[in-house]
C-alpha positions in Angstrom: 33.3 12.6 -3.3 31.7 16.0 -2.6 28.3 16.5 -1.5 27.4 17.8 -4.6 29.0 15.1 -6.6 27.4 12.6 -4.1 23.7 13.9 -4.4 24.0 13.1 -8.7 25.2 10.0 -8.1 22.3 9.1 -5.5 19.5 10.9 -7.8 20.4 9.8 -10.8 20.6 6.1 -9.5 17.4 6.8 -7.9 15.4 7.9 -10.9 16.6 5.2 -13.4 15.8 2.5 -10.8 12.8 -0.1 -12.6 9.7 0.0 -10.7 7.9 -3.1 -11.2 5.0 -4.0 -9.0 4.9 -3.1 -4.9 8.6 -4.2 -4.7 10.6 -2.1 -2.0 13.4 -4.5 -2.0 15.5 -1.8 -3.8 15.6 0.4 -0.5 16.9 -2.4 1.9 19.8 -0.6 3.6 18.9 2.7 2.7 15.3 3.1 4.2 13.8 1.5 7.2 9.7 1.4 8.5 8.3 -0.1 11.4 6.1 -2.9 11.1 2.5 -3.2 12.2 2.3 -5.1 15.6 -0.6 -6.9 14.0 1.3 -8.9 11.5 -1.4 -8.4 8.6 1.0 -11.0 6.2 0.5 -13.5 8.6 -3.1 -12.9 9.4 -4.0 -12.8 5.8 -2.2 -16.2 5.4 -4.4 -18.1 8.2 -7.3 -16.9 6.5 -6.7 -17.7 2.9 -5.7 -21.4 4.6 -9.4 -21.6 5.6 -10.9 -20.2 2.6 -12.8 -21.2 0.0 -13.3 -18.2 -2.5 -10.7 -15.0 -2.1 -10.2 -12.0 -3.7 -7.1 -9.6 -3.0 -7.8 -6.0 -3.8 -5.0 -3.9 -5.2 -2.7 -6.6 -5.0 0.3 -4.9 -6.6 2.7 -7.6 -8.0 1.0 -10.5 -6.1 4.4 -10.3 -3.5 2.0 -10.9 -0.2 0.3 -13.1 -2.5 3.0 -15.3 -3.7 4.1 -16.3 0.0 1.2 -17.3 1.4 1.9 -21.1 2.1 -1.4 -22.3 1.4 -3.7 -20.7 -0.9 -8.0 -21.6 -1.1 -9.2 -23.5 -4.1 -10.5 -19.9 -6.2 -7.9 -17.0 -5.7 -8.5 -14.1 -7.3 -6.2 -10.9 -7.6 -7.2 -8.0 -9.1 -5.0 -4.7 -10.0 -5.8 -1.5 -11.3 -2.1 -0.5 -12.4 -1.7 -2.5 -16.0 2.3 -3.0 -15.4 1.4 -4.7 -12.2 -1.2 -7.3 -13.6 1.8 -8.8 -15.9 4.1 -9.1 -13.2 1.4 -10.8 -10.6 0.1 -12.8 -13.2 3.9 -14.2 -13.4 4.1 -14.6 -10.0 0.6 -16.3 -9.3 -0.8 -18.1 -12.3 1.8 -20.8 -11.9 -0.5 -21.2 -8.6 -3.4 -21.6 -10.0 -4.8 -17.7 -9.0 -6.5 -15.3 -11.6 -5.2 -12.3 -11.8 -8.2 -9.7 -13.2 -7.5 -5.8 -14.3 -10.1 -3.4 -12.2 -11.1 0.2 -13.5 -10.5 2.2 -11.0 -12.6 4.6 -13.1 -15.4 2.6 -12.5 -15.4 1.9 -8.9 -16.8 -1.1 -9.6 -15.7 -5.0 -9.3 -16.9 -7.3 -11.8 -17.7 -10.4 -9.9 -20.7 -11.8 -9.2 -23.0 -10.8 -5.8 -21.7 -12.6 -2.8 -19.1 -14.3 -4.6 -16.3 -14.4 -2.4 -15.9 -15.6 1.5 -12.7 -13.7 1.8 -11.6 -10.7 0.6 -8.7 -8.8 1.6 -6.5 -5.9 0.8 -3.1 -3.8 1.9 -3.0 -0.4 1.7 -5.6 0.4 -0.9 -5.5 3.7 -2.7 -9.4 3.8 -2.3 -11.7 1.5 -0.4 -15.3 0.3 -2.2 -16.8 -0.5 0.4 -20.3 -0.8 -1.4 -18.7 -3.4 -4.1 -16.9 -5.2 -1.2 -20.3 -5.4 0.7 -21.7 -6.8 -2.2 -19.3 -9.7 -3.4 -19.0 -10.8 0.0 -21.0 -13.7 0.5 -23.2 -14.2 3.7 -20.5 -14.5 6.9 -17.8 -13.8 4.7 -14.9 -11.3 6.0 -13.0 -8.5 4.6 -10.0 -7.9 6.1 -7.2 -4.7 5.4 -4.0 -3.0 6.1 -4.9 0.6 5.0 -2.9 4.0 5.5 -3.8 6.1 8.3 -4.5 10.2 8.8 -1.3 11.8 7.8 0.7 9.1 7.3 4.0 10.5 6.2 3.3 13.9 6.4 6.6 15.6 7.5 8.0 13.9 4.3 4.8 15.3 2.2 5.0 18.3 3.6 8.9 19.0 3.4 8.4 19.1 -0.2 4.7 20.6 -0.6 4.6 23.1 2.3 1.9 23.0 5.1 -1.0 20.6 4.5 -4.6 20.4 5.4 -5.4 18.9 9.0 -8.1 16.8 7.6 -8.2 13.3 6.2 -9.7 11.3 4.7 -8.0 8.1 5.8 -9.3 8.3 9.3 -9.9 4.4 11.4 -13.2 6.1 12.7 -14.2 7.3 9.0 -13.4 3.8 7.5 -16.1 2.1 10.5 -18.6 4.9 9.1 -18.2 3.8 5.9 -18.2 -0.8 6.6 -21.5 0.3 8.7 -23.1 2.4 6.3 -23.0 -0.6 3.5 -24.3 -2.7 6.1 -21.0 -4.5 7.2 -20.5 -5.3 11.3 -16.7 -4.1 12.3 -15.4 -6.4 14.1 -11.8 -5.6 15.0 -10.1 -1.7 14.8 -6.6 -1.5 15.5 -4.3 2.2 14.5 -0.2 2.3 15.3 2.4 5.3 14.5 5.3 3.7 13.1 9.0 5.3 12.6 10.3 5.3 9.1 13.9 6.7 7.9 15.1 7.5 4.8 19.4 7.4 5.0 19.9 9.1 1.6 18.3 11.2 -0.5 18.5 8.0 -3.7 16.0 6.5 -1.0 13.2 9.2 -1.1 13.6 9.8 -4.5 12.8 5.9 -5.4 9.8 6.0 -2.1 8.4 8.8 -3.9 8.5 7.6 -7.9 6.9 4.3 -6.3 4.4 5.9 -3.6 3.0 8.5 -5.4 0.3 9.9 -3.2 3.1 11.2 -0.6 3.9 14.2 -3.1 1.6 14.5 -6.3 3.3 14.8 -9.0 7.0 14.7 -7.8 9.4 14.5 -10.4 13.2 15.2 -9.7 13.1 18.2 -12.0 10.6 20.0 -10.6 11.7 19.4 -6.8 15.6 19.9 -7.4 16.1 22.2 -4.7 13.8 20.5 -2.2 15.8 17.2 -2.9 19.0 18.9 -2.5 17.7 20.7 1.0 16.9 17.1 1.8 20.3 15.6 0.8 21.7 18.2 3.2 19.4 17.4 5.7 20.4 13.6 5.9 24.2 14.1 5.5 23.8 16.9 8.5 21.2 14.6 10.4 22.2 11.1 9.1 18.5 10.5 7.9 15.0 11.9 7.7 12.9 10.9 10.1 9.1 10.6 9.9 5.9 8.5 11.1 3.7 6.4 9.1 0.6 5.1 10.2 -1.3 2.1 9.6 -5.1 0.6 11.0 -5.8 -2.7 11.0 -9.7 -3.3 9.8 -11.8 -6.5 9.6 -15.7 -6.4 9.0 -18.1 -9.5 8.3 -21.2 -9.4 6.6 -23.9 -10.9 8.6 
């Protein structure tokens, strides 16, 4: 197979992929990204054990969700994508959670003040910190995995051209924000962490399901940046950028 033939092939498998919740299991083999040394999966599972009232922001699917071995009497996940809240209400009804649609056009959560003792979220596309301040109940603890400044950006940037140096996902930003609503941060931890893409299939799937890295990508309208990419990995053997994660956890006194 050519390389011409062979960038088709990987595109047009790529595009016609289904996308159903925060599922990445289609790019095992073809992309690989660092872990957090913090384990959040694991931290987030030692909490809800010792909870009594959780909510999950943004839970996609419900996959961190549905492997948590023990989950508190009320579990609540809400989603602002509607073809996500199907698929996590498959996945976590059975367990006795509620899964609750959010409008994100709101920015507001429709729970009662100081309703929760737990509330958690990975890699929201926004954080409210005033609503989280408010549902959390006296003591209680939010804790998230959330993308960092620039996470990504040679990918972004491959495709869009030069970007802005600031951002808005900045750690010291986020402690701004958990003080300003009257939240005590209690643990801040930021890591860089090497992700590769081994075909061009991969980024093309990365970017239909991650849609902040390049707004609006479609495979029409970036044909030729896709083929310089496909280039790029069969000259390289992948592309090679950081993403970047912080670890936050506040309380509310």
């Amino acid at each position: 197979m050519n390389l011409t033939e062979g960038f088709a092939q990987l595109v047009a498998e790529a595009e016609t992929a289904p996308i159903a919740g925060w599922d990445f299991s289609w790019l095992d083999g073809r992309a690989t990204e660092e872990r957090p040394s913090w384990r959040y999966s694991a931290r987030v599972a030692e909490r809800a054990a010792h909870a009594t009232r959780m909510l999950d922001l943004e839970s996609g699917g419900g996959e961190l969700l549905a492997g948590l071995p023990k989950l508190p009497p009320l579990l609540v996940a809400s989603e602002g994508y509607v073809p996500n809240v199907a698929v996590a209400a498959r996945r976590l009804r059975p367990r006795g959670a509620w899964v609750v649609a959010t409008d994100g056009g709101r920015k507001a959560l429709s729970f009662a003040d100081g309703a929760f003792d737990l509330v958690t979220s990975r890699h929201p596309v926004e954080t409210w910190w005033a609503e989280i301040a408010r549902v959390l109940a006296s003591g209680g603890t939010y804790l998230s995995q959330q993308v960092g400044p620039h996470s990504l950006r040679r990918l972004s940037e491959f495709f869009l051209g030069p970007l802005p140096d600031d951002s808005s996902r900045d750690p010291a930003t986020a402690v701004e924000a958990a003080t300003a609503v009257g939240l005590t941060v209690t643990e801040l931890q930021s890591e860089r962490l090497r992700t590769e893409f081994f075909d061009v299939g991969a980024v093309v799937y990365f970017l239909r399901l991650v849609v902040w890295i390049v707004p609006g990508f479609a495979v029409g309208r970036f044909s030729n940046r896709l083929r310089a990419m496909h280039e790029h990995i069969a000259r390289e053997g992948a592309f090679v950028d950081d993403a970047t994660r912080f670890l936050i956890e506040a309380k509310k006194p």
